[in-house]
N, C-alpha and C positions, 0 to 999 in steps of 0.2 A: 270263443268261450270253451273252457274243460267240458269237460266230457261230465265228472263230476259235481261242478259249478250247476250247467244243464238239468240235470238230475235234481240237484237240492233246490233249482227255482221251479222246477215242474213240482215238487212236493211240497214247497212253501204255498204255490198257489191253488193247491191239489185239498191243502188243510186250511187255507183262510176261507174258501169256496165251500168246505163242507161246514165251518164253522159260520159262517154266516148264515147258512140256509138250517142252520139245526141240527147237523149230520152229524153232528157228535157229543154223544151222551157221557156225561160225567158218570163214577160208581153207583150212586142212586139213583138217577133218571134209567140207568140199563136196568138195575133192580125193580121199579117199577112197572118200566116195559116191560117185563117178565114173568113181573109177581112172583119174587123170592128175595130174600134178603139180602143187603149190601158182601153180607160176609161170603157168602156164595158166590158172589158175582169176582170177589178179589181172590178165591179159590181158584177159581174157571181161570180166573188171569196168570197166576201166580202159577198153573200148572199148563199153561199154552193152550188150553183150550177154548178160549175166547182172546181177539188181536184188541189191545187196548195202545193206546199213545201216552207216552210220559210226556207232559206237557209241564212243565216247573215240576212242582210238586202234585199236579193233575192228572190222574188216570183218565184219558177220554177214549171213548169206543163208537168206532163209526157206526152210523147205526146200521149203514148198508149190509156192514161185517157181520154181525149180530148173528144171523142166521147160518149165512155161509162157515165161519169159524165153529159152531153146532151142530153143523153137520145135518139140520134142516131149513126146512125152504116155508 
């Protein structure tokens, strides 16, 4: 198996494994967890300072990232 191939099934399983367990918050669930507005949350994205996943048309944000990409803990 590619070298790439490897990579893409380690991250397909990396993202059904967090999505099962809850590990990833749509725009409003991150906004909640927060308590601040959706609009703020797709700022933070839209300027890299929060890691979101395009998923179709789905912005999803691991929740583990959340903090780490904020640069608190």
């Amino acid at each position: 198996m590619s070298s790439d191939k490897q990579i893409l099934k380690k991250y397909f399983y990396e993202v059904t494994e967090m999505f099962e367990e809850k590990e990833l918050l749509t725009v409003k669930e991150t906004a909640e967890f927060l308590g601040v507005c959706e609009k703020t949350i797709y700022k933070l994205i839209t300027e890299k300072e929060l890691f979101a996943l395009k998923v179709g048309k789905k912005l999803l944000v691991p929740k583990n990232r959340i903090f780490d990409s904020l640069g608190t803990k």
